[in-house]
KOLMAR-980540 format. One line per 2 residues: number of its first residue (from 1); their letters; for each residue x, y, z of C-alpha. Coordinates in nm, 3 decimals, always signed. Each point is the difference from the previous one (the first is absolute). Layout:
N
NUM> a> X/Y/Z  ...
// end
This chain:
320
1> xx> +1.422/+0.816/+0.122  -0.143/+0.127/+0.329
3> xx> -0.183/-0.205/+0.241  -0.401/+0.056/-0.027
5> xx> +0.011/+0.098/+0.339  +0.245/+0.282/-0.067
7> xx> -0.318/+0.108/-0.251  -0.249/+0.018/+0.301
9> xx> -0.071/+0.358/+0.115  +0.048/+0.082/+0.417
11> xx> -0.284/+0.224/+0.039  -0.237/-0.266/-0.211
13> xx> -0.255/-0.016/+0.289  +0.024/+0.408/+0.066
15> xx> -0.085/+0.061/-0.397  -0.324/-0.273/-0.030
17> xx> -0.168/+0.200/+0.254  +0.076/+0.340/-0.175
19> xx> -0.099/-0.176/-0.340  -0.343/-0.126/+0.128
21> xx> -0.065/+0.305/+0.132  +0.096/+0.152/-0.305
23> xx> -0.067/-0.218/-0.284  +0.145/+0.268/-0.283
25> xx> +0.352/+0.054/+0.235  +0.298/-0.196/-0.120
27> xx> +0.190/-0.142/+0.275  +0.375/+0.106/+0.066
29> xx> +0.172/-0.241/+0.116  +0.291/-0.051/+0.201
31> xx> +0.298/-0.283/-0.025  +0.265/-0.160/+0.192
33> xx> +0.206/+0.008/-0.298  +0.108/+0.304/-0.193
35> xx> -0.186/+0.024/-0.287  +0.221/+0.043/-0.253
37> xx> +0.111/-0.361/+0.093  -0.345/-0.123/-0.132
39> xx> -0.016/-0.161/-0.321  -0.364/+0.060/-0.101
41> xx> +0.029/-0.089/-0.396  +0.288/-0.260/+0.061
43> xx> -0.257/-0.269/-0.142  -0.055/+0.215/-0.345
45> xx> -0.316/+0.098/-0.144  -0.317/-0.145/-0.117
47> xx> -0.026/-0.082/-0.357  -0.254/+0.073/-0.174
49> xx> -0.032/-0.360/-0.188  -0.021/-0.145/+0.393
51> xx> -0.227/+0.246/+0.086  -0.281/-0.022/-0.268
53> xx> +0.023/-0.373/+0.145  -0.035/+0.096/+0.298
55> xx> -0.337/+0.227/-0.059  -0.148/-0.336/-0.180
57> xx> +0.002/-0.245/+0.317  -0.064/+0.276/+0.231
59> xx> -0.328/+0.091/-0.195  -0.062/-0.384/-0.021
61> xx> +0.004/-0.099/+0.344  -0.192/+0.299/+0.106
63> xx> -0.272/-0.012/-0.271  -0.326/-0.040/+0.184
65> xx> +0.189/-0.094/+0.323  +0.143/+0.267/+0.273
67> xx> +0.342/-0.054/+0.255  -0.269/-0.206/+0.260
69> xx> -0.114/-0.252/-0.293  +0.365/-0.050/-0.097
71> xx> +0.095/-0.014/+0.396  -0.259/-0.262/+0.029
73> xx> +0.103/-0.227/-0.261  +0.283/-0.085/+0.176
75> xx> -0.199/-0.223/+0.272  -0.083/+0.083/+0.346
77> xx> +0.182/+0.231/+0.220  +0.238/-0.185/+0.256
79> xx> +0.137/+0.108/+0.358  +0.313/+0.124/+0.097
81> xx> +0.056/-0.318/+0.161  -0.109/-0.199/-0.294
83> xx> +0.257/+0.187/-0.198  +0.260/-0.114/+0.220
85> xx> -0.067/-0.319/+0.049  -0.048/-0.050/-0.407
87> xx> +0.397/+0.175/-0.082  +0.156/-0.189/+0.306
89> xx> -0.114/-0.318/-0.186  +0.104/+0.105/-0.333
91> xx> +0.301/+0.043/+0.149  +0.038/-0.320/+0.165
93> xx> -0.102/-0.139/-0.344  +0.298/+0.155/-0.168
95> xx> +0.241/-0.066/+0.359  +0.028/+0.390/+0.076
97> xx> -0.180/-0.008/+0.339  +0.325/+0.034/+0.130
99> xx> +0.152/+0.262/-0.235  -0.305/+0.256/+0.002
101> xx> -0.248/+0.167/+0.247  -0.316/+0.193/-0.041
103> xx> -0.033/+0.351/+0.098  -0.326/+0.163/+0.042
105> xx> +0.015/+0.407/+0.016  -0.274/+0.261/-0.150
107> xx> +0.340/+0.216/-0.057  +0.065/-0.186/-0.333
109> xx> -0.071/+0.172/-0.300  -0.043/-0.302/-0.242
111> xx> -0.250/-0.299/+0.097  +0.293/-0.251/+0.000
113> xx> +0.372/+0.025/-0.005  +0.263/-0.278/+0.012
115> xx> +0.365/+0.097/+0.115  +0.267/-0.229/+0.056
117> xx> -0.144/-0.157/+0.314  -0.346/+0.164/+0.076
119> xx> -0.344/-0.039/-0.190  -0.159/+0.377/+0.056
121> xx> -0.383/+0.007/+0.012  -0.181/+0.298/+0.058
123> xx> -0.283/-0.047/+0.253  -0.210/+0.253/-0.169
125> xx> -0.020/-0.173/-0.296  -0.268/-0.216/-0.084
127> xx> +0.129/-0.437/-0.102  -0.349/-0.205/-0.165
129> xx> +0.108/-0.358/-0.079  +0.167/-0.023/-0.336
131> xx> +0.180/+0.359/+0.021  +0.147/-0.148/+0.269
133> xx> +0.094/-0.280/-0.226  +0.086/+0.219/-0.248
135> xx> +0.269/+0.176/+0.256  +0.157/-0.292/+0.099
137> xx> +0.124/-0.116/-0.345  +0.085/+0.308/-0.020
139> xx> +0.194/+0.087/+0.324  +0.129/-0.312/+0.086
141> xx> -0.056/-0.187/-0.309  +0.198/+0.205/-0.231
143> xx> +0.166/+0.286/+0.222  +0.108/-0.190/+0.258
145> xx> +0.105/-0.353/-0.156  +0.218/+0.205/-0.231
147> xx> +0.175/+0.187/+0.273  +0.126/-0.355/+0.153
149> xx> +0.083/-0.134/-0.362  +0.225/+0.335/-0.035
151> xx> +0.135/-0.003/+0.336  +0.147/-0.335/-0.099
153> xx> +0.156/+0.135/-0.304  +0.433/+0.099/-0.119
155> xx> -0.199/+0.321/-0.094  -0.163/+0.096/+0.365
157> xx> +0.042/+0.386/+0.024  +0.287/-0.007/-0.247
159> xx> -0.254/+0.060/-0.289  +0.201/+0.321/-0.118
161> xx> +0.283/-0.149/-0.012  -0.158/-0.309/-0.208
163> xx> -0.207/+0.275/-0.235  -0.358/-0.111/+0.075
165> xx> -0.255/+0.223/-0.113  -0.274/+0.139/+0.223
167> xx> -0.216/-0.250/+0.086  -0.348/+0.172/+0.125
169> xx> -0.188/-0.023/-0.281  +0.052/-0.378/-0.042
171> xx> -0.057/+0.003/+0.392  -0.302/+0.170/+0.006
173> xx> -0.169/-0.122/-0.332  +0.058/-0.363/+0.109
175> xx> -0.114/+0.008/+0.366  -0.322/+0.239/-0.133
177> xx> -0.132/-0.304/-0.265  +0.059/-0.254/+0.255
179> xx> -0.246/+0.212/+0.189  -0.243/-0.045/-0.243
181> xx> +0.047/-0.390/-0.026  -0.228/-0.105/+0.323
183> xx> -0.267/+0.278/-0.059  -0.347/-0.043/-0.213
185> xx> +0.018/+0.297/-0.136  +0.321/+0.032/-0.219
187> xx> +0.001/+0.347/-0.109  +0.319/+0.200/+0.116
189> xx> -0.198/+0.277/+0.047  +0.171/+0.100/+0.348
191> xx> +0.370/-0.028/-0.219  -0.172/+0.232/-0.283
193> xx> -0.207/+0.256/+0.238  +0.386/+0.074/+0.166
195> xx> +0.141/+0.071/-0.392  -0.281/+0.214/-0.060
197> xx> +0.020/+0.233/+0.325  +0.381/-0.010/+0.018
199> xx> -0.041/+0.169/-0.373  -0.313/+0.214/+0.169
201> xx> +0.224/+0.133/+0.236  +0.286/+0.138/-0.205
203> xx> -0.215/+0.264/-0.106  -0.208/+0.074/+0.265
205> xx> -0.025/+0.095/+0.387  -0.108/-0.205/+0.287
207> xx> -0.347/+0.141/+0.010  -0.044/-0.053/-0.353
209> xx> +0.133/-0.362/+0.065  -0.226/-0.054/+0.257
211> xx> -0.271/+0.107/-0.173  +0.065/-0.262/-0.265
213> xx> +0.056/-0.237/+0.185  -0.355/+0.021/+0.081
215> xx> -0.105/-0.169/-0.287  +0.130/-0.306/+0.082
217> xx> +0.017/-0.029/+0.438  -0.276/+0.147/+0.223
219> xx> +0.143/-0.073/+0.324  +0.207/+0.360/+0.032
221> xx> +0.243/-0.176/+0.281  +0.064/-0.239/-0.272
223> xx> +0.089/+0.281/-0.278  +0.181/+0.244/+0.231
225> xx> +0.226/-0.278/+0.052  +0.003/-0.069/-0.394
227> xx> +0.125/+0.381/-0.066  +0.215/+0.012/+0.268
229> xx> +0.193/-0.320/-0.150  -0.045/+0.153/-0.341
231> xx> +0.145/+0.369/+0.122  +0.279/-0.094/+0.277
233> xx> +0.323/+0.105/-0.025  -0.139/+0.374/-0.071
235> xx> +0.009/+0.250/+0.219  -0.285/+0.275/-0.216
237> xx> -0.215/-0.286/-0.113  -0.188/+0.306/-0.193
239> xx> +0.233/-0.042/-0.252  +0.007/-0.284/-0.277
241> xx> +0.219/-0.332/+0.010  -0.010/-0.233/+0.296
243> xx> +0.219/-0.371/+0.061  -0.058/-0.235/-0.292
245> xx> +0.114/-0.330/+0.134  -0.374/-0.109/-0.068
247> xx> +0.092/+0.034/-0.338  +0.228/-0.399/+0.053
249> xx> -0.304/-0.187/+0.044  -0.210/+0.001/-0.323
251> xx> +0.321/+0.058/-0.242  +0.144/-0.268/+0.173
253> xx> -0.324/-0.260/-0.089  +0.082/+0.073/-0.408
255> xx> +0.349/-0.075/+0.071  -0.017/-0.343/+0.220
257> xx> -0.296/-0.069/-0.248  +0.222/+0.011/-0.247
259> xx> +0.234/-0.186/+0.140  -0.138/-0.293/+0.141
261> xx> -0.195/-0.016/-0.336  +0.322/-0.074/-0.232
263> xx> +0.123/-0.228/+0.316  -0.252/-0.253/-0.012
265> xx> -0.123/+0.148/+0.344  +0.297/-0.139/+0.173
267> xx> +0.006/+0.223/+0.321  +0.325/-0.147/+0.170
269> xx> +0.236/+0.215/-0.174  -0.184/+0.322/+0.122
271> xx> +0.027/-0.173/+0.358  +0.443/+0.009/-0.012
273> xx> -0.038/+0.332/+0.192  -0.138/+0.321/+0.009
275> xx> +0.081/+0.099/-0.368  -0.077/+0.127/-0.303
277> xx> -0.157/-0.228/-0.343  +0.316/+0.152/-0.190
279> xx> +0.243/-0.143/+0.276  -0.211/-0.408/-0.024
281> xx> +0.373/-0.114/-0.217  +0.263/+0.182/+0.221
283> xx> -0.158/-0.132/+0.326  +0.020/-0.354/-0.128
285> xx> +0.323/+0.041/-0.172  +0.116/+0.147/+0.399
287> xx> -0.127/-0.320/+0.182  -0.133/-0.298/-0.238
289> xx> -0.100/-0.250/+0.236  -0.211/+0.210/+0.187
291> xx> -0.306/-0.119/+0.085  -0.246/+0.259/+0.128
293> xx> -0.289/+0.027/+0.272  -0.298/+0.009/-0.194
295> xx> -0.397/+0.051/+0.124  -0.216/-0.245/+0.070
297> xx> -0.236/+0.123/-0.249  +0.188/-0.054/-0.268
299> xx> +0.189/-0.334/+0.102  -0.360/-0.189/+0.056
301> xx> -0.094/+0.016/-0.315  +0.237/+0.204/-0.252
303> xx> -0.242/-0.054/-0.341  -0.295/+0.166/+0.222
305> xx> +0.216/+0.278/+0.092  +0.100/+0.018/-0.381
307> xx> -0.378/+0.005/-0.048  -0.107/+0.245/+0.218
309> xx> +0.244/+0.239/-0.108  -0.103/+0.000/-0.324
311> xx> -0.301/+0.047/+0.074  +0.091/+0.319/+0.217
313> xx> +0.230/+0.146/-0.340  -0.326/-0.104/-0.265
315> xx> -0.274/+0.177/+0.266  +0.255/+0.291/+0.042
317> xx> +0.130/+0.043/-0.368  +0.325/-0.023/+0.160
319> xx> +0.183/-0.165/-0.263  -0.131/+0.237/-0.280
// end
């Protein structure tokens, strides 16, 4: 699979300004990669048993409330500075001062990104108190910690050759409830509001996406930047389709849900690397005596984080 950044268009800036001053145009947009190289659907579909699920916490967190009253549950909005000094001690915390740095760059298409040695935040983008939270479990909590478990690993970048599945889902649906474990407010609305325009945008245009999308965000920097993620990697974004990698997080909150259910809400086996819940076995058959990295919110107090994330799959229906 392509890079994300392969997925961002060249002429992004060129085509907002067309599309504000046109609000029915549909941008076309340019890459550095050819196109046919682009994997939009590469993630599969939406189903529609995930998507009726969807629909029901969307309308639920924004019954009687709009984007500002859910924005505002999460706490009080914090500097850039505040940011930074909050991940560099989460870092320290978990002893990966050393191993990652912070980049700050409006460029950035997502709100935060971890690679293999940067944490990506996009200065645009707006960080209240326990959303920040919220990202650091899942940035450095879960993406990160499980990139130094699998770097440590028999398997590291030989996973073809071992036969591990895809792990992305499991990725993505772990890291987005541990999200939801230092918030208030436990509805995965933000997981379920990217299955249902992912699904939106298969069979419509950009316009039309942006139009719908104003039902749910009022700020139109905010949205343009919602249908752009939700349409890159096409070049006529008139047409139907767009990338569906936002499909990972919500299907992959039934799966871990699932999972850590019938485990006894054991997380260390999901911490052996970045893998799949179907490859738990193989990894510990491949290295027994490993002992993983694990997060500090889970290792203070495992039976509250047991707690809590029951509580997350009984508010969200997610073991249903």
């Amino acid at each position: 699979m392509k890079q994300v950044s392969s997925y961002t268009p060249s002429n992004i800036l060129e085509e907002k300004t067309r599309f504000f001053t046109d609000p029915v145009y549909n941008p076309q947009f340019r890459y550095e990669v050819p196109l046919e190289k682009l994997a939009l659907d590469g993630y599969g579909q939406p189903s529609p048993e995930k998507l009726e699920k969807a629909r029901e916490i969307v309308e639920k967190a924004f019954y009687g409330r709009n984007e500002q009253d859910l924005r505002m549950l999460a706490g009080p909005i914090l500097s850039q500075q505040e940011v930074s000094e909050k991940v560099t001690l989460f870092l320290r915390l978990h002893k990966l001062e050393n191993r990652y740095k912070i980049s700050w760059s409006s460029s950035y298409l997502s709100r935060s990104t971890t690679t293999a040695d940067t944490i990506k935040l996009k200065s645009s983008a707006e960080f209240r108190k326990e959303s920040l939270h919220g990202m650091l479990y899942h940035e450095i909590g879960t993406h990160a910690l499980r990139r130094i478990n699998y770097e440590k690993q028999p398997w590291f970048k030989k996973k073809k050759a071992y036969g591990f599945s895809s792990y992305l889902i499991t990725e993505e649906g772990l890291a987005s409830l541990h999200s939801l474990l230092p918030r208030t407010f436990k509805l995965a609305h933000s997981s379920a509001l990217r299955y249902l325009l992912v699904a939106y945008a298969q069979e419509h245009s950009f316009a039309e996406v942006f139009q719908f999308l104003g039902n749910y965000v009022q700020d139109q920097n905010r949205r343009w930047g919602m249908a752009v993620r939700l349409k890159r990697g096409m070049e006529d974004t008139s047409q139907p389709g767009g990338y569906t990698k936002d499909l990972t997080y919500f299907e992959g909150m039934f799966e871990v849900a699932a999972w850590l259910d019938k485990n006894n809400y054991n997380l260390s086996p999901l911490y052996l690397g970045k893998l799949a819940v179907a490859d738990v076995e193989k990894a510990k058959t491949l290295n027994p005596n490993f002992q993983p990295v694990l997060p500090s919110f889970y290792l203070i107090d495992p039976k509250k984080y047991a707690a809590d994330m029951h509580e997350i799959f009984e508010f969200n229906h997610l073991l249903d």
